[in-house]
Residue, then its C-alpha position, 0 to 999 in steps of 0.5 A: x399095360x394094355x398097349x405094351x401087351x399089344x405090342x408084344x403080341x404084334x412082335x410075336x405075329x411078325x417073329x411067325x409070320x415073317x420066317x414063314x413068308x421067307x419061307x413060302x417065297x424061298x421054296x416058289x424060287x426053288x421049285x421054279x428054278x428046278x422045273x427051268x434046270x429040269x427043261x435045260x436038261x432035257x433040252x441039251x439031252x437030245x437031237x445029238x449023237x455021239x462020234x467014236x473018233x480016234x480024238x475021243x468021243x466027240x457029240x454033234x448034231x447033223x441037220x439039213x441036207x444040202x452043201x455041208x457047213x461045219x458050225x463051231x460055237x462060241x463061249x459058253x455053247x454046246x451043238x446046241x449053241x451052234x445048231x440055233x445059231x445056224x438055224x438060218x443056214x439049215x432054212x436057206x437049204x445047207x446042211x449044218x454038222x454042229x460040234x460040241x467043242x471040248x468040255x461042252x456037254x457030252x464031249x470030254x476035256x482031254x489033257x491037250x485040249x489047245x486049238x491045234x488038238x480041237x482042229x484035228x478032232x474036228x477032222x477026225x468027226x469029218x472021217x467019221x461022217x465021211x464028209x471030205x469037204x465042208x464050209x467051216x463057220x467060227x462064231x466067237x472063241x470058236x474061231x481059233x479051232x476053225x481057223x486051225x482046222x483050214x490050217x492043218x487040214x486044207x484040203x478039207x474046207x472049201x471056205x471060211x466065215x468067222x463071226x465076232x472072233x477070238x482072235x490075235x489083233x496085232x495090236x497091244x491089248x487094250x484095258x482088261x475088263x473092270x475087276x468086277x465084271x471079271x468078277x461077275x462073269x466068273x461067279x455067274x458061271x459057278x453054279x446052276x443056282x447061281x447063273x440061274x438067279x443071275x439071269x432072272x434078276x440081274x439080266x442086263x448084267x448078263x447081258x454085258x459080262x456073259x454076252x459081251x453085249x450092251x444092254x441099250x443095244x437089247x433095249x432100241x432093238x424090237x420085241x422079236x430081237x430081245x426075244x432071241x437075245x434072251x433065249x441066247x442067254x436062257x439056252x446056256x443053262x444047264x452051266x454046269x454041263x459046259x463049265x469045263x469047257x469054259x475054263x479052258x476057253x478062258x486058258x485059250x483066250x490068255x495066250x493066243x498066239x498069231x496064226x499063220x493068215x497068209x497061208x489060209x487060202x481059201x474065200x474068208x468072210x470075217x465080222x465084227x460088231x465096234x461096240x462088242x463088249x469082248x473087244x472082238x472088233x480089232x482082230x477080226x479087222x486084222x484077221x480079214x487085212x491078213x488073209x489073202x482075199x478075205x472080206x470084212x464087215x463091220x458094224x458100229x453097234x449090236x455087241x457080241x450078239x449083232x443085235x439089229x443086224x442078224x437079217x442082214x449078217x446071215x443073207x451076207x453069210x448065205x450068199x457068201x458060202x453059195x458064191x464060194x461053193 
């Protein structure tokens, strides 16, 4: 009897004790996702400005003051993403005007938000900082607007560098992603919370479906490396703020046509990692083969994110922009 009582007493304890500690533990995770969303905010609330364009509102930031380099971001960016991606040009003396595309951040998704719209409104924000000429650097599904850009408005960029690029391969699509790393991909940007959680509790995956990169390159590369890889993908919150953007990246992405290559007459530099996990490797070979003049590099390893070779990329990219300067 007595052993029954007892154990009835130890049901009753764990019946308290165990909602409460759920509870306890439930309202850290909050108050800790809160302060992070709160930080992202504030973040992406400053060191922009706002162009009026006659192709709407356009928000970018200006930095540096040397030859100007036109940086349009990748997937999931913002003028933050182009600004920190760029650091190293602004370092090196250039001058770096990095765009919100459409749907990122304070830049409004228009009803023509194709490529084509996205060049001419990059030419209206060039009007706008009476920049006649500027080197046009195209990171990712960046790339189909910068190569627009030197298409329709020539006499605009004086060179061109396209990294890891969204772009046509000439070749029949290979194998569409696994159903559940579309899946994955799609419901990490669903919400803030959502991406959030993802990225402190799944971050390889994150790494592979949001980054495009493998998580054994992040694991061989040093400290200092899987620092900028992790705050790559920690700088993409708040997702909510860049969701409309990546939704029309993804429209973009399924129909994306052959551009006129031959007629990009200007110095271009194009790279690619092999084992970049967007499959960016093949079009950007073929993007470099049909541009007159244009040089490709390569690398077997490193992902979407070029991990292990950055150094080496940006003194590349550096020197190629002062030689066609």
């Amino acid at each position: 009897m007595k052993s029954q009582l007892a154990k009835r007493k130890i049901s009753l304890a764990l019946l308290t004790v165990v909602p409460a500690s759920l509870a306890v533990a439930g309202a850290l995770v909050y108050r800790r996702y809160r302060r992070d969303l709160t930080a992202a905010r504030t973040r992406v609330s400053s060191g922009s400005k706002l162009a009026n364009t006659p192709s709407g509102l356009i928000e970018y930031a200006d930095v540096g003051t040397g030859a100007p380099v036109f940086v349009i971001h990748g997937a999931g960016g913002g003028f933050d993403q182009g600004l920190e991606f760029a650091r190293p040009l602004v370092d090196a003396g250039f001058r770096v005007i990095a765009p919100s595309r459409f749907g990122y951040l304070r830049t409004p998704l228009p009803k023509d938000a194709s490529p084509m719209a996205q060049a001419d409104a990059h030419a209206s924000l060039l009007d706008s900082l009476q920049l006649e000429k500027v080197a046009v650097l195209g990171v990712s599904a960046g790339a189909p607007s910068a190569m627009q850009l030197c298409l329709r408005h020539p006499k605009r960029c004086t060179s061109l560098v396209l990294a890891v690029p969204l772009v046509y391969s000439g070749a029949p699509a290979g194998a569409p992603p696994s159903a559940l790393r579309e899946f994955l991909a799609n419901t990490a940007v669903s919400s803030d919370f959502i991406f959030w959680a993802m990225s402190k509790l799944a971050r390889n995956t994150m790494f592979k479906t949001v980054l495009g990169t493998p998580p054994e390159d992040v694991e061989q590369a040093g400290a200092e490396e899987q620092a900028r890889i992790t705050e790559v993908l920690d700088h993409i919150e708040p997702v909510s703020q860049r969701k409309k953007g990546l939704q029309n990246e993804a429209a973009v992405a399924r129909s994306l046509p052959r551009y006129d290559l031959e007629h990009l007459q200007l110095p271009t530099l194009v790279s690619s990692i092999e084992d970049c996990l967007y499959n960016t490797y093949p079009g950007a070979r073929y993007t470099a083969e049909n541009i007159p003049g244009a040089r490709f590099l390569g690398y077997p390893t490193g992902g979407h994110l070029a991990v292990g070779h950055e150094a080496e990329l940006w003194s590349e990219v550096r020197q190629f922009l002062q030689t066609a300067a």
